[in-house]
N, C-alpha and C positions, 0 to 999 in steps of 0.2 A: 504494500500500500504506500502511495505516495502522500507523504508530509509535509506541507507549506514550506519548511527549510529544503527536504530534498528537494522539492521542485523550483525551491530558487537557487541552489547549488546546481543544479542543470540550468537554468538559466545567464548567471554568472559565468561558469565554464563555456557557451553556447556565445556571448557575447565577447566575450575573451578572446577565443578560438576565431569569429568575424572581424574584431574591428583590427587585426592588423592585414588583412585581405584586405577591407575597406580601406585601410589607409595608404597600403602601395599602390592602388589602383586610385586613387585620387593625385599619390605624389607621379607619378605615369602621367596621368587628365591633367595634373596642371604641367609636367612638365612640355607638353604638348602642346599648349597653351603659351609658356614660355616661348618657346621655337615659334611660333606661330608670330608672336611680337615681335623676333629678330628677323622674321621674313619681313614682313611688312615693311620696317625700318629701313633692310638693305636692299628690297627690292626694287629693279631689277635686275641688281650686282651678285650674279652667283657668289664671285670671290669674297666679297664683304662677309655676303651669307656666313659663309663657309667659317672665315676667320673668326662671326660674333659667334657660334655655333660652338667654335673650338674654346673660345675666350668663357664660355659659361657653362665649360666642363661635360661639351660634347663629345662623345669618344669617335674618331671615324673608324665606318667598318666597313667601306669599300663602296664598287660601283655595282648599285643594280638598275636594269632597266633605263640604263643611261641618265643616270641619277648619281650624286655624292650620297650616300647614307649617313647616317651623325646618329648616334643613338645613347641613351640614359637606363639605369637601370640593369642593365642586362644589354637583354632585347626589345624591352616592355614599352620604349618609346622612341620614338621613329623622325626624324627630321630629313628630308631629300630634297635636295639642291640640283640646277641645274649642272652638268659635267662638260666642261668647256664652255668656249666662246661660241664653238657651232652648234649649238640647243639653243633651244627657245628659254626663256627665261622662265623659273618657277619654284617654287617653296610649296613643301607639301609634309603637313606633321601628321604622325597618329601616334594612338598608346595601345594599348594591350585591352582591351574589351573595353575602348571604347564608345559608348552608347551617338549614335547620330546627333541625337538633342544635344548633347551636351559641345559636341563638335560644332554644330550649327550658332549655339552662345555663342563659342569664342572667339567664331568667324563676324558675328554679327556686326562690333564696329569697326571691320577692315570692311564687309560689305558696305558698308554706313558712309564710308570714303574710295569706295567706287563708282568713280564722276559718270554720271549718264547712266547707271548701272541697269540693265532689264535682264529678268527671268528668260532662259533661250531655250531651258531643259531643264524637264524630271518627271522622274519616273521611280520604280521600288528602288534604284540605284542608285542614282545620284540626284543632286538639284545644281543647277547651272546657271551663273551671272555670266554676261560681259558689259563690260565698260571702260575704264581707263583708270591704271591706279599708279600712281609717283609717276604721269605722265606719257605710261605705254598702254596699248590695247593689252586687256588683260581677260582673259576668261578665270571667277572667281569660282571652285566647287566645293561640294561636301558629297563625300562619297559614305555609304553606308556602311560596306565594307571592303578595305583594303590590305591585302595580304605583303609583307615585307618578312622573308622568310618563314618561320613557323610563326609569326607574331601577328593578329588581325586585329582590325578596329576600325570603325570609322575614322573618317579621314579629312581633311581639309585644306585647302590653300591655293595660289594663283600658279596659275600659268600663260604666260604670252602667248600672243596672236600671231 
């Protein structure tokens, strides 16, 4: 028979056992968030990118997808740079189960400063701006979910026209 302590010693242990899940997967969402500020910032200077990336204790882990990778955590958060001068310009972050909504906030006032900005696409996958931001044609997305090794999560960030 369960007793008001034992059932709050299972709850205790139960909340315990959670909140440090919760809190990697928040320092993940925000560092995501982070990167997402240093795109914006140096966007649409991959090399900038790159360097503020480095400068706030992003590890590089190489090219995928004709992308720089920058990542935190592990593998758990995800920043990708344009690679070279002959790509299009683009910053794109995710974290480890990160939820679309929450990718969609942190996007919201970098959307907010894409001048002319209109909805072009979406669908179960993605949702799609263009407009113009730090002065290039930019298409803005949030992707729902994007894979960068074993690591998935929604996703967000610009890429030139």
């Amino acid at each position: 028979m369960l007793t008001l302590s034992r059932v709050m010693i299972v709850v205790i242990a139960w909340v315990g056992l959670c909140l440090p899940m919760a809190a990697k997967a928040d320092a993940n969402w925000d560092a995501a968030k982070t990167a997402l500020s240093i795109c914006a910032k140096t966007y649409p200077d991959g090399s900038k990118a790159k360097d503020a990336l480095k400068a706030a204790g992003w590890r590089y882990h190489g090219i995928q997808a004709g992308m720089h990778l920058y990542t935190q955590n592990g593998f758990r958060a995800v920043a990708a740079t344009n690679a070279g001068k002959s790509s299009s310009p683009r910053c794109i972050v995710s974290a480890a189960k990160m939820p679309v909504d929450f990718a969609l906030e942190i996007g919201k006032p970098y959307l907010a400063k894409l001048n002319g900005a209109k909805e072009v696409g979406s669908n179960a996958g993605f949702r799609r701006w263009e407009g113009q931001f730090n002065g290039v044609d930019t298409a803005f997305g949030v992707f729902n979910v994007l894979n960068f090794d074993v690591m998935q999560g929604a996703a967000v960030g610009f890429v030139g026209q």
